[in-house]
N, C-alpha and C positions, 0 to 999 in steps of 0.2 A: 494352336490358338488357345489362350486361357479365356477362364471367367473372370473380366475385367468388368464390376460391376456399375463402373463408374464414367459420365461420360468425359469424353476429352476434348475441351474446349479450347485449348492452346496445342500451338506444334511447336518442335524445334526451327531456331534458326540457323541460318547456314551459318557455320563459324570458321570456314574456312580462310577467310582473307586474316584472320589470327594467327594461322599456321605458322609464320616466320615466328612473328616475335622479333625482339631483341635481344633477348638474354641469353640467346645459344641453346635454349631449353622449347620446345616446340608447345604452342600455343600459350606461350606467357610473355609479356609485355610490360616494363616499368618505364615511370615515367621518371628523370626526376626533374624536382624543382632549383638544385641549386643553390636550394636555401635548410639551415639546420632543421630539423625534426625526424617524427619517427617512421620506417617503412614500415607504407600498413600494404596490406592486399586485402583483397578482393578473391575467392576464389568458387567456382562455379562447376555441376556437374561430377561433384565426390561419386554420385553415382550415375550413370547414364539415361536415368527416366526419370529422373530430376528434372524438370526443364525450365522453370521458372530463373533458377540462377544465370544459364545463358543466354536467356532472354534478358538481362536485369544489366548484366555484361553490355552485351551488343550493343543498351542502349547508352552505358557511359561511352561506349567507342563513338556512336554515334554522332552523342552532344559533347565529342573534343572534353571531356575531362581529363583536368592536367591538375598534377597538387598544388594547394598554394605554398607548404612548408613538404621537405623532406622529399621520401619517395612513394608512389605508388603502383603499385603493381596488379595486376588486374591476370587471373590467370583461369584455363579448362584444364578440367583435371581428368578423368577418366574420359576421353577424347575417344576413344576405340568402341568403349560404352554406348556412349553418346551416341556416333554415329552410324550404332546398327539398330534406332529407333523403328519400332516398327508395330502403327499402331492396331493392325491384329493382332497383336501380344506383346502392350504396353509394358510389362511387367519383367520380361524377358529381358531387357537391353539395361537393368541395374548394375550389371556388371560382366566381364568378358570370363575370368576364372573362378573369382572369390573378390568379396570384399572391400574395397579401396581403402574402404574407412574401418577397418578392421588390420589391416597393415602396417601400422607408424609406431608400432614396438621397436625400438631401437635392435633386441633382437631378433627381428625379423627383417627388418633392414641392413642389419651387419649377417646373416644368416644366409644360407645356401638354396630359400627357398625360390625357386623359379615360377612366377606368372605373369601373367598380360599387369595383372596388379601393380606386383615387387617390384616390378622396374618400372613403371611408372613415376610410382614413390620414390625409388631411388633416384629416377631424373629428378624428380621434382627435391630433392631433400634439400640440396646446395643453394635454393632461391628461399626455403623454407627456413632454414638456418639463419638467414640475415633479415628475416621478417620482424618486426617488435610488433603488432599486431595486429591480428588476423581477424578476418571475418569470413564461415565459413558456408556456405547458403545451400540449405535440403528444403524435402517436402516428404507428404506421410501417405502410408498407403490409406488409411481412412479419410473422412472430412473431422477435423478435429481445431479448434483453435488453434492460432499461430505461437509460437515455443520458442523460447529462448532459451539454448543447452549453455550453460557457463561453467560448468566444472565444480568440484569441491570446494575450492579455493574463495575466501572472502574478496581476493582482488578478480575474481571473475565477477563473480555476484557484483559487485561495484558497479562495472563496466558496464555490464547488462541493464540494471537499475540507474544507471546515468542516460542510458537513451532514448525514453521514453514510449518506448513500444518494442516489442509486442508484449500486452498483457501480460502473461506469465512468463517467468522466470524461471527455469526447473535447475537446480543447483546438484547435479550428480557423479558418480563418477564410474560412469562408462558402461562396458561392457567385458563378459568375461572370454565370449568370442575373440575380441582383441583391439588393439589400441586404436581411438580413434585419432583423425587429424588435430582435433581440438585439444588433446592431450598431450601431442607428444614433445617432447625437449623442455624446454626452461617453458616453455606454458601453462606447464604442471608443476614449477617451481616457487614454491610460494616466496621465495626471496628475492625472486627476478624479476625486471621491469615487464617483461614480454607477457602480453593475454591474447585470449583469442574464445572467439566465442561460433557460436551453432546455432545458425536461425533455421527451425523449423518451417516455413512460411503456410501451411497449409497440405491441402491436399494436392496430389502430384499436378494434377490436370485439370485443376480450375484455375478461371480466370483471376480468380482473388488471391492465387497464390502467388501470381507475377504482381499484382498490386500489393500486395506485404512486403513480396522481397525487394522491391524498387525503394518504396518507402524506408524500410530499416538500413538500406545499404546507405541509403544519403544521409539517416541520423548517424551513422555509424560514419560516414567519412566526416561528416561535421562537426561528431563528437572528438576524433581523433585529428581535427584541424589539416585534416587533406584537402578539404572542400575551402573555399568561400564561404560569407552568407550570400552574394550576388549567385552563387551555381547552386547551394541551397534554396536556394526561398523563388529560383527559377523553373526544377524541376518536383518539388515536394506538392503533394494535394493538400490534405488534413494534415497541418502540422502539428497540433495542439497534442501536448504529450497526453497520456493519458495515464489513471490510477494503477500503477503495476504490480502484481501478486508476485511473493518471492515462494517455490515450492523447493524444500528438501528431499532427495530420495534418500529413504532406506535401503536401498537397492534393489535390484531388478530380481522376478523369478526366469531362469535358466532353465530352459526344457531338459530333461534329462532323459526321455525316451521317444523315439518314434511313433507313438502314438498321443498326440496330444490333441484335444477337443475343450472347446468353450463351452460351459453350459448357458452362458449367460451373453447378450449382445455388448460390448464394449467398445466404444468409438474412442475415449480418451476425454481426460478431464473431469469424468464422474468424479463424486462424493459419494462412497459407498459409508454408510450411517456404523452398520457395526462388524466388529471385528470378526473372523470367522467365517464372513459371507464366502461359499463358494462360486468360484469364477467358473472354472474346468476342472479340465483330470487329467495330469500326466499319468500315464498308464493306469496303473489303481492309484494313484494318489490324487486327493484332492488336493486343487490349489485355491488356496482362503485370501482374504485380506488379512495383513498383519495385524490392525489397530484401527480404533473407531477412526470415523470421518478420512477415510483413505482414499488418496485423491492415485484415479489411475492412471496413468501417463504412456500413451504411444504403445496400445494393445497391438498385437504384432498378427496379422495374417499370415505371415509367414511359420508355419509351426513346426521346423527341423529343432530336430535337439543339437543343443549347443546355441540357440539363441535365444535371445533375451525377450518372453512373450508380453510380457509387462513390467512396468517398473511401478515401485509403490512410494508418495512420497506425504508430505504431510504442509499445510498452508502454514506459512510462518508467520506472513504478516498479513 
């Protein structure tokens, strides 16, 4: 059992009646309409104690969402993950070898590396390939406002700032661990029609993290003309967009030793005032703020070396 200091207010749903699909690809499901547009998805569970996404899922299944233009796709991704949820050690069930979302390097993909992971990804690659764009739905191991991950790219940042929530915007690019979903192929291509973004929705196991991700997945289908406004403005609560902050990272600090410690509490989102401020200590090294007013984004509990314990970025607008 871990110290999971946090209560767990949501459970998973059963996803099994997903299992077939129709794509030949097990738990993914497209619809189409028939009609010219772009295929977007939907995808739920990058990591297995994620739960808000398959919750968010289940309920399009449930209210017959069908696109009005093009196609939709609605897909569980780390499925093996997922359903070894177990909540004496919530924490546990992120993932089955390594990663999901750490996998979608092309050379890892075309690579020799074997896990519960790899081939996941690899099933999953041929549905991902025909996608134009993506929405991809997490939650955070702290309580931290709701994130929007959009990538380096100005036609991310667009995307993001078109749908009127969640508040922040954080415009980054990645992780040195390895690629994420939100990155990989022509996503990352700034010449390409195809985007794809990463809603952070909250903390894993609150109930307001399944109300963020419901919410954002329907501006997000509606933005990208999947939806109606009749299945719009049938299942949306607060539609009223709201004032959205765009955050820059400079990039992330990367544990570099097995010994890493906080000095400082960090939930996410702080305005740390001046430069220099010590956070922690990787081994004898102090870790500082880069620059005045450094906003800190998604403090990591998890403190192996080789990931990314915070990211540092700066309020643009």
């Amino acid at each position: 059992m871990t110290d999971n200091p946090y209560p767990i207010e949501i459970m998973p749903v059963d996803i099994t009646a997903y299992a077939t699909g129709n794509t030949g690809t097990p738990y993914v499901t497209t619809f189409d309409s028939g009609k010219p547009g772009p295929h977007v998805m939907v995808m739920a569970v990058t990591h297995g104690n994620e739960l808000c996404g398959a919750i968010t899922l289940d309920r399009l299944f449930q209210s017959d969402v069908r696109p009005a233009l093009g196609k939709l796709t609605l897909g569980f991704h780390n499925v093996a993950a997922y359903q070894s949820f177990d909540t004496d050690d919530p924490t546990a069930s992120r993932f089955v070898d390594e990663d999901l979302n750490r996998a979608w390097g092309e050379d890892v993909l075309d690579g020799a590396r074997d896990t519960a992971e790899t081939r996941r990804a690899r099933e999953m690659r041929p549905i991902i390939d025909t996608v134009d764009l993506l929405l991809d739905i997490h939650s955070m191991q702290n309580p931290c406002p709701p994130l929007m991950l959009c990538g380096p790219l100005k036609k991310g940042q667009d995307f993001a700032l078109g749908l009127g929530a969640p508040e922040y915007v954080v415009s980054d690019s990645g992780h040195a661990a390895g690629k994420r979903l939100r990155d990989y192929g022509r996503f990352s291509d700034p010449n390409a029609a195809q985007n794809s973004l990463l809603l952070e929705a909250g903390q894993h196991w609150e109930q307001s993290s399944v109300d963020v991700s419901m919410d954002v997945t329907l501006r997000f289908l509606k933005n990208t003309g999947a939806i109606d406004d009749d299945f719009f403005d049938a299942h949306i609560g607060e539609a009223q967009p709201i004032a959205q902050k765009l955050i820059e990272v400079s990039g992330p600090y990367t544990i570099e030793t097995d010994d890493f410690n906080w000095v400082r509490e960090c939930k996410g989102m702080e305005v740390i005032k001046d430069a220099g401020t010590v956070l922690g200590h990787d081994g004898d090294q102090p870790v500082a703020t880069p620059y005045d007013d450094c906003v800190l984004i998604m403090p990591n509990r998890r403190r192996n070396k080789g990931q990314s314990a915070v990211r540092f970025g700066r309020l643009v607008n």
